[in-house]
PDB file with SEQRES, HELIX, SHEET and CRYST1 records, atoms N, CA, C and O in Angstrom:
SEQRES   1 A   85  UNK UNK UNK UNK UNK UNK UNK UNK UNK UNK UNK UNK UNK          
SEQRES   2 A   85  UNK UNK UNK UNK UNK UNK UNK UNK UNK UNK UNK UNK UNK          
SEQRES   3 A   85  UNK UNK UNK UNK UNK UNK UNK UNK UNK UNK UNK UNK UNK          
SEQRES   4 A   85  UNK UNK UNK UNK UNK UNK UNK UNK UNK UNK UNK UNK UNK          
SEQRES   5 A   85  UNK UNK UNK UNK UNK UNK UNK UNK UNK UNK UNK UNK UNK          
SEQRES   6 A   85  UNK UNK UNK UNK UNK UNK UNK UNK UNK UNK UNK UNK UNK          
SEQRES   7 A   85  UNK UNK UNK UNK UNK UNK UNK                                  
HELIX    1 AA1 UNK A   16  UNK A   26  1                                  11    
HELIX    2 AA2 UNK A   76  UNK A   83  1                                   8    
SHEET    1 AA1 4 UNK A  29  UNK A  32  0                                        
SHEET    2 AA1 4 UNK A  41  UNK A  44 -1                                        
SHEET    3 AA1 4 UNK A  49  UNK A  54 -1                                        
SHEET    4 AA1 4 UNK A  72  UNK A  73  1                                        
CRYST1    1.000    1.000    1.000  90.00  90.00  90.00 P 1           1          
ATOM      1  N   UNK A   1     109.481 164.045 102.988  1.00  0.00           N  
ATOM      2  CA  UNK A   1     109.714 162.894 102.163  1.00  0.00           C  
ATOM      3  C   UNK A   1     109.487 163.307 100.714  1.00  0.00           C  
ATOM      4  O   UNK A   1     108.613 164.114 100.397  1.00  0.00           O  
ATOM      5  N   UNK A   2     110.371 162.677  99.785  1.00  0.00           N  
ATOM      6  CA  UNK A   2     110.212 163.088  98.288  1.00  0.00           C  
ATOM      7  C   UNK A   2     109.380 161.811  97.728  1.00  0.00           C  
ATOM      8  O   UNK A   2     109.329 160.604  97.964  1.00  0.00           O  
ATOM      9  N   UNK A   3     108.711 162.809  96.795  1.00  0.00           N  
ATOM     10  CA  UNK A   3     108.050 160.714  95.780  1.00  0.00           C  
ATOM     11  C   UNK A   3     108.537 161.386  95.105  1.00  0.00           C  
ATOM     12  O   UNK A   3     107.579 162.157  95.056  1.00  0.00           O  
ATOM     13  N   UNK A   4     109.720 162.139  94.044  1.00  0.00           N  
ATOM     14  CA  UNK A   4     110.447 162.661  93.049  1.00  0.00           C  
ATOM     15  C   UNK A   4     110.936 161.090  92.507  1.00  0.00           C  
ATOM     16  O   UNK A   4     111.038 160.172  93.320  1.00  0.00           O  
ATOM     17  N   UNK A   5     111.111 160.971  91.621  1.00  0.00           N  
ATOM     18  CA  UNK A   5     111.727 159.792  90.891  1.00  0.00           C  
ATOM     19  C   UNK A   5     113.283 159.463  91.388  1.00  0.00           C  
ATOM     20  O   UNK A   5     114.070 160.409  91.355  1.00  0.00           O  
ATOM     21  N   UNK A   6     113.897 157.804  91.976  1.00  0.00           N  
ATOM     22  CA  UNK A   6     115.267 158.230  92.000  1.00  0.00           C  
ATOM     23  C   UNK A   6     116.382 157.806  91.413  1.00  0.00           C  
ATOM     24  O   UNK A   6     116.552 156.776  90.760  1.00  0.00           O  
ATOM     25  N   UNK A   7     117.418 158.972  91.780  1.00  0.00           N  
ATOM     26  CA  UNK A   7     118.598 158.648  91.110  1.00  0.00           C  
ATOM     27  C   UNK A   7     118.795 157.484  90.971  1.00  0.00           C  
ATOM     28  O   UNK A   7     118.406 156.598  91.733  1.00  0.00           O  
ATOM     29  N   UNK A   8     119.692 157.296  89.553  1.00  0.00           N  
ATOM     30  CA  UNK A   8     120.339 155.989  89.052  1.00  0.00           C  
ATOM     31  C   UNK A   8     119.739 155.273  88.654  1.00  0.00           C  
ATOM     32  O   UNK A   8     120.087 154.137  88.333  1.00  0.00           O  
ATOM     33  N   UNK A   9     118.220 155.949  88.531  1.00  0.00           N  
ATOM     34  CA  UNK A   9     116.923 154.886  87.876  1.00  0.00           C  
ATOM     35  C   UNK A   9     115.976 154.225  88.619  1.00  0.00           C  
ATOM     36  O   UNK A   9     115.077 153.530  88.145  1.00  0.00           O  
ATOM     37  N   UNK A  10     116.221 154.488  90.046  1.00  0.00           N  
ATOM     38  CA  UNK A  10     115.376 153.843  90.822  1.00  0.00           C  
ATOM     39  C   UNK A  10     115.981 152.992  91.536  1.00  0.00           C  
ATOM     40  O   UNK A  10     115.248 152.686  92.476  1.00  0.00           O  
ATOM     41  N   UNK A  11     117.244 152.290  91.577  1.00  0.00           N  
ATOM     42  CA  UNK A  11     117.715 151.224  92.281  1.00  0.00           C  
ATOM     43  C   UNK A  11     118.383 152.237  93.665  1.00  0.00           C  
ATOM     44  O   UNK A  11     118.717 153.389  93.941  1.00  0.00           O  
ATOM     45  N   UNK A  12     118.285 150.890  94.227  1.00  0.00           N  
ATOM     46  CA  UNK A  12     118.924 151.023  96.057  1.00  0.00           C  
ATOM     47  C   UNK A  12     119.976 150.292  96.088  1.00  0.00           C  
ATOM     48  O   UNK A  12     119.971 149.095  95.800  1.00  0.00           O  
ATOM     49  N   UNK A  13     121.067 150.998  96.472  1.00  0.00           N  
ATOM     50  CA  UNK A  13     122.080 150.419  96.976  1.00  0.00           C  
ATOM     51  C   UNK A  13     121.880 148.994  97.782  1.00  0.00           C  
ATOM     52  O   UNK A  13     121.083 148.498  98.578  1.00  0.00           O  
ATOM     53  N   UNK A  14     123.005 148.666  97.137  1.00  0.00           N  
ATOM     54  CA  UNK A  14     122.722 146.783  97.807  1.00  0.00           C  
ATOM     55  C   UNK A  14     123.411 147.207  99.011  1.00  0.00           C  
ATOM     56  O   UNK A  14     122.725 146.428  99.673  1.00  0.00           O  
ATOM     57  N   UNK A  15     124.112 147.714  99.840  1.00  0.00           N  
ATOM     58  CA  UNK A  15     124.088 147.894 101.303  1.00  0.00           C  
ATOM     59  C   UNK A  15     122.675 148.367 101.901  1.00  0.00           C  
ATOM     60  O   UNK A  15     122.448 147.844 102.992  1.00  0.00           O  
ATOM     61  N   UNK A  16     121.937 149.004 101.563  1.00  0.00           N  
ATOM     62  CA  UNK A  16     121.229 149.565 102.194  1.00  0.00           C  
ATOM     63  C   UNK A  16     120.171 148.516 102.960  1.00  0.00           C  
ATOM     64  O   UNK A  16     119.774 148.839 104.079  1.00  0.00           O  
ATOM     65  N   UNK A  17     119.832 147.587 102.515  1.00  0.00           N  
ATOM     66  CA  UNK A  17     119.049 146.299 103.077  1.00  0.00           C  
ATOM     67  C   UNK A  17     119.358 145.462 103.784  1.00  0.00           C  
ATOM     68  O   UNK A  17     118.592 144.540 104.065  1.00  0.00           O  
ATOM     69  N   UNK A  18     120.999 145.608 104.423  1.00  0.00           N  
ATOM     70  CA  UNK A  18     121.255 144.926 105.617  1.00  0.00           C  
ATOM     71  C   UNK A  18     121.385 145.774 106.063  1.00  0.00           C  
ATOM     72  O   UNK A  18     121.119 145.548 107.243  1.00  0.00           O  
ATOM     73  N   UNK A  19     121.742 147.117 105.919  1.00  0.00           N  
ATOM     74  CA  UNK A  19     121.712 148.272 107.738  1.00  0.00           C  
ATOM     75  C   UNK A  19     120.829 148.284 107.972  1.00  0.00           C  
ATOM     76  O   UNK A  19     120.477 147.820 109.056  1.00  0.00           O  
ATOM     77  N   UNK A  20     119.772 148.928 106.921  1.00  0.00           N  
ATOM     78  CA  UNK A  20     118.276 148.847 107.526  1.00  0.00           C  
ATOM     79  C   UNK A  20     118.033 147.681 109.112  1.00  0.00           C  
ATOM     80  O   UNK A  20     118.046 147.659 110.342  1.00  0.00           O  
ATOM     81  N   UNK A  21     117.825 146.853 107.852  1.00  0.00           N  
ATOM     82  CA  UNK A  21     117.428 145.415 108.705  1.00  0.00           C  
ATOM     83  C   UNK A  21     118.200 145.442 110.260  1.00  0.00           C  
ATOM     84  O   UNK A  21     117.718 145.207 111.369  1.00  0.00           O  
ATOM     85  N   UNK A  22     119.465 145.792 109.898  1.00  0.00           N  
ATOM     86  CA  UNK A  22     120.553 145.896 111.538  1.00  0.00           C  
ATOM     87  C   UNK A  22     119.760 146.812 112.327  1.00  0.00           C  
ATOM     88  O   UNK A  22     119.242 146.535 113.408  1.00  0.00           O  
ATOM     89  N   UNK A  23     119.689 148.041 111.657  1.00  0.00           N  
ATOM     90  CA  UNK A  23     119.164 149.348 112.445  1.00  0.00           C  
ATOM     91  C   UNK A  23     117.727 148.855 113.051  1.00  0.00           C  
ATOM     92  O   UNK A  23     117.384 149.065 114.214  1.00  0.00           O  
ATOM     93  N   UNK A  24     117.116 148.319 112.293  1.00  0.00           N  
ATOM     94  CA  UNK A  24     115.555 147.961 112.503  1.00  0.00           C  
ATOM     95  C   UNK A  24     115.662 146.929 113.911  1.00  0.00           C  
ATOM     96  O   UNK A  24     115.018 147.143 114.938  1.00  0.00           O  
ATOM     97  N   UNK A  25     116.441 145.986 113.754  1.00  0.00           N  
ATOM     98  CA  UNK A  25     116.578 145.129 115.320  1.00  0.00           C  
ATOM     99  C   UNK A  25     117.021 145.625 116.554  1.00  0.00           C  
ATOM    100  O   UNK A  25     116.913 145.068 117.647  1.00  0.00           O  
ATOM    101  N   UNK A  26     117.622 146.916 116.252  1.00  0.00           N  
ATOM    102  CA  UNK A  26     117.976 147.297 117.981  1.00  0.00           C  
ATOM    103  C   UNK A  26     117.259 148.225 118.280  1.00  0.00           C  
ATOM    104  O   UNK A  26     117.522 148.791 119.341  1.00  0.00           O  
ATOM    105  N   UNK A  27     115.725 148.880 117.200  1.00  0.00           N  
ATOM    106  CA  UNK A  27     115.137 149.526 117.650  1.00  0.00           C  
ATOM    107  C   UNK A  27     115.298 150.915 117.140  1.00  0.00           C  
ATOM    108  O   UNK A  27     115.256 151.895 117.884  1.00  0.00           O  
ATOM    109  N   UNK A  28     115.512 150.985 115.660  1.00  0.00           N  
ATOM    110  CA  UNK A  28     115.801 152.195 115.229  1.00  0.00           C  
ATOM    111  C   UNK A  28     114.585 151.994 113.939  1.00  0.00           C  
ATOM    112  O   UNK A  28     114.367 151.106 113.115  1.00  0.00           O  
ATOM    113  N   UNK A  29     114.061 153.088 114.206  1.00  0.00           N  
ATOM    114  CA  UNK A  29     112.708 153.421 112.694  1.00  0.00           C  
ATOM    115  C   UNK A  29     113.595 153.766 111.808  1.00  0.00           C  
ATOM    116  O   UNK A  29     114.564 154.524 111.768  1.00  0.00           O  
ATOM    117  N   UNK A  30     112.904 152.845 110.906  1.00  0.00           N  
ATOM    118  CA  UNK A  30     113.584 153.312 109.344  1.00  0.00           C  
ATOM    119  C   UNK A  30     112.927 153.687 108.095  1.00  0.00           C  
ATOM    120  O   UNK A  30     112.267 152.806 107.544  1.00  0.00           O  
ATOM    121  N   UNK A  31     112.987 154.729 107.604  1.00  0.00           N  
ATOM    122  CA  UNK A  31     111.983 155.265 106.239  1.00  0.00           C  
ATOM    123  C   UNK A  31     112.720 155.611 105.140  1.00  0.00           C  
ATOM    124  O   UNK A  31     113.498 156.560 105.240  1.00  0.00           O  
ATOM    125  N   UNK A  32     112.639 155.140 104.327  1.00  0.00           N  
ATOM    126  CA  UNK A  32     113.510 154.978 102.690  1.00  0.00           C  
ATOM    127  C   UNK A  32     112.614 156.342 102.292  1.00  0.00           C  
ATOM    128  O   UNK A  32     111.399 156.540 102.262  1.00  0.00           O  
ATOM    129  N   UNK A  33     113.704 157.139 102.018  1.00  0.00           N  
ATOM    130  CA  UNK A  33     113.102 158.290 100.363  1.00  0.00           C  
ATOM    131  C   UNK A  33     114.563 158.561  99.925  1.00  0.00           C  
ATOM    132  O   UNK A  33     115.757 158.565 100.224  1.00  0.00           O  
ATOM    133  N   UNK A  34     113.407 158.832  98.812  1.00  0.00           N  
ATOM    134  CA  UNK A  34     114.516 159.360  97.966  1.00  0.00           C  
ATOM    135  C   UNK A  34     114.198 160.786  97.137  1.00  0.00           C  
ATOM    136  O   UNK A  34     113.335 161.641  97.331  1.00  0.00           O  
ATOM    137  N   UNK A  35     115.417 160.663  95.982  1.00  0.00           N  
ATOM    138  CA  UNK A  35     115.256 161.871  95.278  1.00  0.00           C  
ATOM    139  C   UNK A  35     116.320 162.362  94.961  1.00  0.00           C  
ATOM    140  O   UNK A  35     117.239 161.830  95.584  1.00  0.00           O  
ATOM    141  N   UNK A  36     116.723 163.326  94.113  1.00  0.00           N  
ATOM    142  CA  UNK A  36     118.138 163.314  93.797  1.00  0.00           C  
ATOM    143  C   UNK A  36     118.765 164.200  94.626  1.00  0.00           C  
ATOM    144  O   UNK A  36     118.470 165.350  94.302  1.00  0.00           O  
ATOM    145  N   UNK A  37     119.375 164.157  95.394  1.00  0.00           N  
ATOM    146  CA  UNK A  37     120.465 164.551  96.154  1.00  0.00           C  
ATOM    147  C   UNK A  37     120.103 164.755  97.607  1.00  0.00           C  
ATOM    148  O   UNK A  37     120.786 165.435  98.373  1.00  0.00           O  
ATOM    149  N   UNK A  38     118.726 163.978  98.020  1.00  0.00           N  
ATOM    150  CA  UNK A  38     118.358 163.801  99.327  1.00  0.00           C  
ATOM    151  C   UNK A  38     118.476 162.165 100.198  1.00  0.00           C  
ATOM    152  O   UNK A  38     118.283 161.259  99.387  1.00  0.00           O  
ATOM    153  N   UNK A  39     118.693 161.747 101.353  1.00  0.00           N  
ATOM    154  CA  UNK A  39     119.585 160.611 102.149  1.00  0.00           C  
ATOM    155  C   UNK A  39     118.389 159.700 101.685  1.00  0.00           C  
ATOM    156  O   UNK A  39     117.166 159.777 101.566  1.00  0.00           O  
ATOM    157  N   UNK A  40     119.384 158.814 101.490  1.00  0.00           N  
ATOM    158  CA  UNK A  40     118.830 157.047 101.205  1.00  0.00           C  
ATOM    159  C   UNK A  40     117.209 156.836 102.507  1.00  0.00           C  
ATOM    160  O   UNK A  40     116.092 156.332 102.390  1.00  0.00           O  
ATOM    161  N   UNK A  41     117.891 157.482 103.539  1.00  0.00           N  
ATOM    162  CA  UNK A  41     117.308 156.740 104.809  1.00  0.00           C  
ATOM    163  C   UNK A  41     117.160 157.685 105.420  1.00  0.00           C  
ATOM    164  O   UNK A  41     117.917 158.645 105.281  1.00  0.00           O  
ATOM    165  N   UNK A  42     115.786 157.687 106.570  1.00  0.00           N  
ATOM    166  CA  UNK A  42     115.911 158.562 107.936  1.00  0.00           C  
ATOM    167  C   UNK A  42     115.637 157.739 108.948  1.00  0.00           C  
ATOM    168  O   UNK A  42     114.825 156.818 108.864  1.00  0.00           O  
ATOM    169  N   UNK A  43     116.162 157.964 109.754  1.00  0.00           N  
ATOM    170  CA  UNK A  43     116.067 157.222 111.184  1.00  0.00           C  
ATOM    171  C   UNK A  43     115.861 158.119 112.081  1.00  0.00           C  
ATOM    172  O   UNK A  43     116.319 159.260 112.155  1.00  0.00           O  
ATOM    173  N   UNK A  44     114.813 157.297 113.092  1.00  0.00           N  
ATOM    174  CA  UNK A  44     114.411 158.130 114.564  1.00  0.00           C  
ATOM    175  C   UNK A  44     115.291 156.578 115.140  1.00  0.00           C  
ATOM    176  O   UNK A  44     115.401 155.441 114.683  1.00  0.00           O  
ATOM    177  N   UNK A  45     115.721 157.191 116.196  1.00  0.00           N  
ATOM    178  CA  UNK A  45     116.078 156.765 117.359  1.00  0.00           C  
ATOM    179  C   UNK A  45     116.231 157.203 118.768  1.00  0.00           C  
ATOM    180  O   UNK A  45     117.206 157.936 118.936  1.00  0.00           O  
ATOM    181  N   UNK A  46     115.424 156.910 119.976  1.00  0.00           N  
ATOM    182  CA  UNK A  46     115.637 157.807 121.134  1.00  0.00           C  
ATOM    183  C   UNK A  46     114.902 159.052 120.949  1.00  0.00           C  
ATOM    184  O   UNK A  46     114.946 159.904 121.836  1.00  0.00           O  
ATOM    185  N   UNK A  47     114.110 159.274 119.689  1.00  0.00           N  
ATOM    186  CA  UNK A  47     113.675 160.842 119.761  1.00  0.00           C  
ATOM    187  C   UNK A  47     114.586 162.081 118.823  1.00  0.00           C  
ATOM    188  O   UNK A  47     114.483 163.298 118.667  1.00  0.00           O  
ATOM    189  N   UNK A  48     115.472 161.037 118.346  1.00  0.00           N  
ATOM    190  CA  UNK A  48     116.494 161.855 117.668  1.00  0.00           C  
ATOM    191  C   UNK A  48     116.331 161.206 116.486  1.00  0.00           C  
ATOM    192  O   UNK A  48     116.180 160.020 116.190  1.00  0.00           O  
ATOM    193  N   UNK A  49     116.405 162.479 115.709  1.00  0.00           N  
ATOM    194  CA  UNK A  49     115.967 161.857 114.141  1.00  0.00           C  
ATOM    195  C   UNK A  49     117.928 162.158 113.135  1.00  0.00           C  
ATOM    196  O   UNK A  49     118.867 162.887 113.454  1.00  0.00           O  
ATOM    197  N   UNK A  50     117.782 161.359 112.147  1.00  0.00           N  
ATOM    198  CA  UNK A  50     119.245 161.475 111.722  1.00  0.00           C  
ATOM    199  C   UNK A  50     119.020 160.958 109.765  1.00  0.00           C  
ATOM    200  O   UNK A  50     118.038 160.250 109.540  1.00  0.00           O  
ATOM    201  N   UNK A  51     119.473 161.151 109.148  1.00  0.00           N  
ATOM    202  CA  UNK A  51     119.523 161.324 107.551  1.00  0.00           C  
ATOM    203  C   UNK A  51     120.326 160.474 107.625  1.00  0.00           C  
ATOM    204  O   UNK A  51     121.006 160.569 108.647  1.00  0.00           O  
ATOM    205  N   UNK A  52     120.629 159.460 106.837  1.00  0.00           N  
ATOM    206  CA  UNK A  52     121.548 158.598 106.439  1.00  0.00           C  
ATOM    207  C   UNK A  52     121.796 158.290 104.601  1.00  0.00           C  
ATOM    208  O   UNK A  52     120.946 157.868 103.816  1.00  0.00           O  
ATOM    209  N   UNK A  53     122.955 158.591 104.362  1.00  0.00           N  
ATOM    210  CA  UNK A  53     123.518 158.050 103.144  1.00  0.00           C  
ATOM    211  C   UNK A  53     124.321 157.202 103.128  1.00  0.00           C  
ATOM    212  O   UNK A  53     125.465 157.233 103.580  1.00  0.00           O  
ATOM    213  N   UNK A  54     123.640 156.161 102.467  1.00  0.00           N  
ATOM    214  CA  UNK A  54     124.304 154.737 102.597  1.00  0.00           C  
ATOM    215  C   UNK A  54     125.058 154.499 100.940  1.00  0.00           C  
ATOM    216  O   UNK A  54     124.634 154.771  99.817  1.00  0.00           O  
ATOM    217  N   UNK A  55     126.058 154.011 101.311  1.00  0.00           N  
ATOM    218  CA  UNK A  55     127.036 153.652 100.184  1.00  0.00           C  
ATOM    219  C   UNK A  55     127.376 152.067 100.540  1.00  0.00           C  
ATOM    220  O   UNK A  55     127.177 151.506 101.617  1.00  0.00           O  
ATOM    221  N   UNK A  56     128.013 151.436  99.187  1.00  0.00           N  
ATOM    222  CA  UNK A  56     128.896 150.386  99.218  1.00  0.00           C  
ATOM    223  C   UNK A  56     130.003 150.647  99.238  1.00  0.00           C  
ATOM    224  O   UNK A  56     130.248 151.509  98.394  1.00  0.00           O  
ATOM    225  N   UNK A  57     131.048 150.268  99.917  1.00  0.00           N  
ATOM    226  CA  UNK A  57     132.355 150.373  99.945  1.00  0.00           C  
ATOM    227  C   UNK A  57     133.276 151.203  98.672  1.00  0.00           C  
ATOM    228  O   UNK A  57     134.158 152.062  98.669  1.00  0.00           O  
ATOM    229  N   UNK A  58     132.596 150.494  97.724  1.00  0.00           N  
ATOM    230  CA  UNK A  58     133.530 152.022  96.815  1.00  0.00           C  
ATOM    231  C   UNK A  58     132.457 153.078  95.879  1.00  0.00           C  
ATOM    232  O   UNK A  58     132.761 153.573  94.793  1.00  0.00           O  
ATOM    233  N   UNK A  59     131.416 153.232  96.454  1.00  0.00           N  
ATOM    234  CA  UNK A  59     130.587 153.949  96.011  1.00  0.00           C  
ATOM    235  C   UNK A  59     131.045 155.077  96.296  1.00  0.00           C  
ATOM    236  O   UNK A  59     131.950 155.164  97.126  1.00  0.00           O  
ATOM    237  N   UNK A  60     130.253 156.773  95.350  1.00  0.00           N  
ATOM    238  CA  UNK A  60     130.970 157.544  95.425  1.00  0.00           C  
ATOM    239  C   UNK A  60     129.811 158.638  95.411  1.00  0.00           C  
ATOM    240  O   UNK A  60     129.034 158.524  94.463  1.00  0.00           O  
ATOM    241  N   UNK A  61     129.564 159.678  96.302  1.00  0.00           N  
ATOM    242  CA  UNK A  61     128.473 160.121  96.319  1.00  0.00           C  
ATOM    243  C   UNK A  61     128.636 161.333  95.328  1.00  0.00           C  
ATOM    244  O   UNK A  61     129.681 161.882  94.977  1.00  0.00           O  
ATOM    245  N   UNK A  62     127.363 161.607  94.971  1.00  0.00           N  
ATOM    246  CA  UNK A  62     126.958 162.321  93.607  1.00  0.00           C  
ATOM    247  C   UNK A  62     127.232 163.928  93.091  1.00  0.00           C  
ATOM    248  O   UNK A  62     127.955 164.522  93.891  1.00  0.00           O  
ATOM    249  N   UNK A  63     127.032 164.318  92.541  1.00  0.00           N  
ATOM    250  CA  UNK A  63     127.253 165.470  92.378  1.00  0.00           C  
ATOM    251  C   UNK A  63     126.522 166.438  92.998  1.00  0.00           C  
ATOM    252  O   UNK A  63     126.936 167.583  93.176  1.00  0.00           O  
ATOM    253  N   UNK A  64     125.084 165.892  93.452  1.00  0.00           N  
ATOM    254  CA  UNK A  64     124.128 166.661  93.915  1.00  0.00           C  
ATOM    255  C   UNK A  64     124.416 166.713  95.492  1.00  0.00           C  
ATOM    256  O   UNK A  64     123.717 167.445  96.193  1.00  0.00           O  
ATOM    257  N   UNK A  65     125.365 165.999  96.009  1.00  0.00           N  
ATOM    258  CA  UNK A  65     125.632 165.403  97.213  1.00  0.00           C  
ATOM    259  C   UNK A  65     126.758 165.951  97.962  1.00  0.00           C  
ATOM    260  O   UNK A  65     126.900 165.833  99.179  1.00  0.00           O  
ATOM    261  N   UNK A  66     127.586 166.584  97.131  1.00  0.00           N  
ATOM    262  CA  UNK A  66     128.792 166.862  97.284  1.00  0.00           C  
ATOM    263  C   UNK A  66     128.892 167.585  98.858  1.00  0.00           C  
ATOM    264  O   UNK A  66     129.791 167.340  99.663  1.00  0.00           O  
ATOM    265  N   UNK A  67     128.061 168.273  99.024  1.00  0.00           N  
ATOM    266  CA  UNK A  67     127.934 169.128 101.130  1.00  0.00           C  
ATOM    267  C   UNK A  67     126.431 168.470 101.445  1.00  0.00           C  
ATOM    268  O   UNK A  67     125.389 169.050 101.751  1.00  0.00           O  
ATOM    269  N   UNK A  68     126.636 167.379 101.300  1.00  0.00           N  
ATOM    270  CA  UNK A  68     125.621 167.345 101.932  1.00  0.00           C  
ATOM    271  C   UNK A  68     125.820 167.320 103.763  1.00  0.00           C  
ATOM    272  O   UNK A  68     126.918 167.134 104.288  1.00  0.00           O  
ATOM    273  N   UNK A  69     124.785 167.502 104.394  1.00  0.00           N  
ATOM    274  CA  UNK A  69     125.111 167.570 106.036  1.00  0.00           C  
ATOM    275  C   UNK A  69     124.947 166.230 106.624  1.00  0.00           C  
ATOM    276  O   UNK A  69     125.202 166.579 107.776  1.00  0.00           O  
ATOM    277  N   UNK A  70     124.819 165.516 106.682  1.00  0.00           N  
ATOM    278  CA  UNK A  70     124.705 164.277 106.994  1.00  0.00           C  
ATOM    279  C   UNK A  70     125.543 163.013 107.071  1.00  0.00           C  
ATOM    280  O   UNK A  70     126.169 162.858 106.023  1.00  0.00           O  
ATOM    281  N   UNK A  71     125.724 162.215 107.821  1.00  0.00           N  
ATOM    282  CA  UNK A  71     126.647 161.054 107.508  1.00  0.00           C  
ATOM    283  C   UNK A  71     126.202 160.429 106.424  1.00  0.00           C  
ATOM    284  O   UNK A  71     125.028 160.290 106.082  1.00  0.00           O  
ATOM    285  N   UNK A  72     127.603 159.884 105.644  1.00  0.00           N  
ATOM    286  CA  UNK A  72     127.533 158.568 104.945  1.00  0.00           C  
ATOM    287  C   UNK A  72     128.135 157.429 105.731  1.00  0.00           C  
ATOM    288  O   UNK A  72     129.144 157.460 106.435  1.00  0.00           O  
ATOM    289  N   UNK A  73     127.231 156.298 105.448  1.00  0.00           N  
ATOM    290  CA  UNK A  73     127.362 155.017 105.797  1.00  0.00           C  
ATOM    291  C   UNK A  73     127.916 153.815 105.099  1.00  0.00           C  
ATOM    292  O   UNK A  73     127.527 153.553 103.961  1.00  0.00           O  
ATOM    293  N   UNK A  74     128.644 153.200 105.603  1.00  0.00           N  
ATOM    294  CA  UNK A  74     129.158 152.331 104.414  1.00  0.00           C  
ATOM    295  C   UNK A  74     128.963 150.886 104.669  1.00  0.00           C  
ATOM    296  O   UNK A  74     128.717 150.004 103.846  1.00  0.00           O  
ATOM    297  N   UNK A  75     129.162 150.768 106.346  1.00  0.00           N  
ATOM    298  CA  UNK A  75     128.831 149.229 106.918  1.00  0.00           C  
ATOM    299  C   UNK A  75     127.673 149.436 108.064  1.00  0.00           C  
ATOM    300  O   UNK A  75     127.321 150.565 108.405  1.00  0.00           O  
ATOM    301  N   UNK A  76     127.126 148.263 108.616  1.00  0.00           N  
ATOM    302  CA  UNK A  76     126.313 148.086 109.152  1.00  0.00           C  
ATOM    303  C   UNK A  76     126.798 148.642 110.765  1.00  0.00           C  
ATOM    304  O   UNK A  76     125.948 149.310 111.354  1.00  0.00           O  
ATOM    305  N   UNK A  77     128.225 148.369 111.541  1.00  0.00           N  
ATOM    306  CA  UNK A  77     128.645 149.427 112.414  1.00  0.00           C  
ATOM    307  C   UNK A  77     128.624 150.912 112.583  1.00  0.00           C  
ATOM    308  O   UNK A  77     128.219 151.705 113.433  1.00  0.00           O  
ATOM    309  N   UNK A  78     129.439 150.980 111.020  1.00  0.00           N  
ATOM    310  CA  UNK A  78     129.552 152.387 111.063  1.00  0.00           C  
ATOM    311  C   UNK A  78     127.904 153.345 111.461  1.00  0.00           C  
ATOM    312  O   UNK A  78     127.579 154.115 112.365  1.00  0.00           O  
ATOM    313  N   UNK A  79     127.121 152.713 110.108  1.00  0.00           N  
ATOM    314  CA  UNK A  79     125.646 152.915 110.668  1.00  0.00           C  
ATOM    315  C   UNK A  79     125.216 153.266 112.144  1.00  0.00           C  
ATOM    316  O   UNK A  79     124.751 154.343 112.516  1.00  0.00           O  
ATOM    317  N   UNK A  80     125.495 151.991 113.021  1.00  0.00           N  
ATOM    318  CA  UNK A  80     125.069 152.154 114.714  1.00  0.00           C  
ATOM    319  C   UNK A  80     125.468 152.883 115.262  1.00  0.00           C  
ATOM    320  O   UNK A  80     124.972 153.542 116.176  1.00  0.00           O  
ATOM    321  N   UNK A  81     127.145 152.933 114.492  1.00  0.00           N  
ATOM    322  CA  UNK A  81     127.644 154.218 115.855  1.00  0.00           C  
ATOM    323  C   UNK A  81     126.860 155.435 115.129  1.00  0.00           C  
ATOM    324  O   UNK A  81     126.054 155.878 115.947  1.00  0.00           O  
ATOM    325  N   UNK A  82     126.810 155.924 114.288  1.00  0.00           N  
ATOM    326  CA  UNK A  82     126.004 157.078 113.873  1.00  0.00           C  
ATOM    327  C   UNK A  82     124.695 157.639 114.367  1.00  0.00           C  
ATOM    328  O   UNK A  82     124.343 158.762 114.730  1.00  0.00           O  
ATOM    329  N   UNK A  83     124.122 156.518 114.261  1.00  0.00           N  
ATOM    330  CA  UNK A  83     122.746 156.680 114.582  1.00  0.00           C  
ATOM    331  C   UNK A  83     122.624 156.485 116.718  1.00  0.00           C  
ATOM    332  O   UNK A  83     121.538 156.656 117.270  1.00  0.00           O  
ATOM    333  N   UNK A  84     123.453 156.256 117.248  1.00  0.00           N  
ATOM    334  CA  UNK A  84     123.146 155.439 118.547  1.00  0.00           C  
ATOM    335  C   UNK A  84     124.566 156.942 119.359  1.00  0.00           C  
ATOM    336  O   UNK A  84     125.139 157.003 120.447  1.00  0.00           O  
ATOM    337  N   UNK A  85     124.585 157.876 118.097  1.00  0.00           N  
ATOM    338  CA  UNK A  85     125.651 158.717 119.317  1.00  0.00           C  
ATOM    339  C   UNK A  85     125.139 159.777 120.169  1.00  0.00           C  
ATOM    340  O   UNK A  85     125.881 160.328 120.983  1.00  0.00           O  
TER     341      UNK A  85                                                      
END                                                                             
């Protein structure tokens, strides 16, 4: 986990507080860090842990981001199937 200061000044994507919340009801742990060019989110689920970068629909991930390994997320589905495959 980073306590590094984060990108864009500190704000969270306004998607990120309804996947959470989605992910959080069917039983998926959720832990916010940040930092510049590391995932919004990590999730355990089942024992399987997974990085999540969450975007809004026309958000555009960063320069620091460009390979990152991990899914980006954009809706609260896309999220489940990710995390639940």
């Amino acid at each position: 986990m980073s306590y590094r200061r984060r990108a864009g000044g500190g704000k969270r994507d306004t998607a990120e507080g309804p996947i959470v919340a989605a992910l959080r009801q069917i039983g998926v742990e959720c832990w916010h860090i940040g930092g510049t060019g590391n995932p919004d989110v990590l999730t355990r689920f089942r024992g399987r842990y997974l990085p999540l970068e969450i975007k809004t629909g026309k958000g555009q991930r960063t320069a620091n981001q460009a390979d990152i390994p991990w899914p980006v997320v954009r809706t609260i589905d896309e999220a489940i199937r990710e995390v639940t495959k």
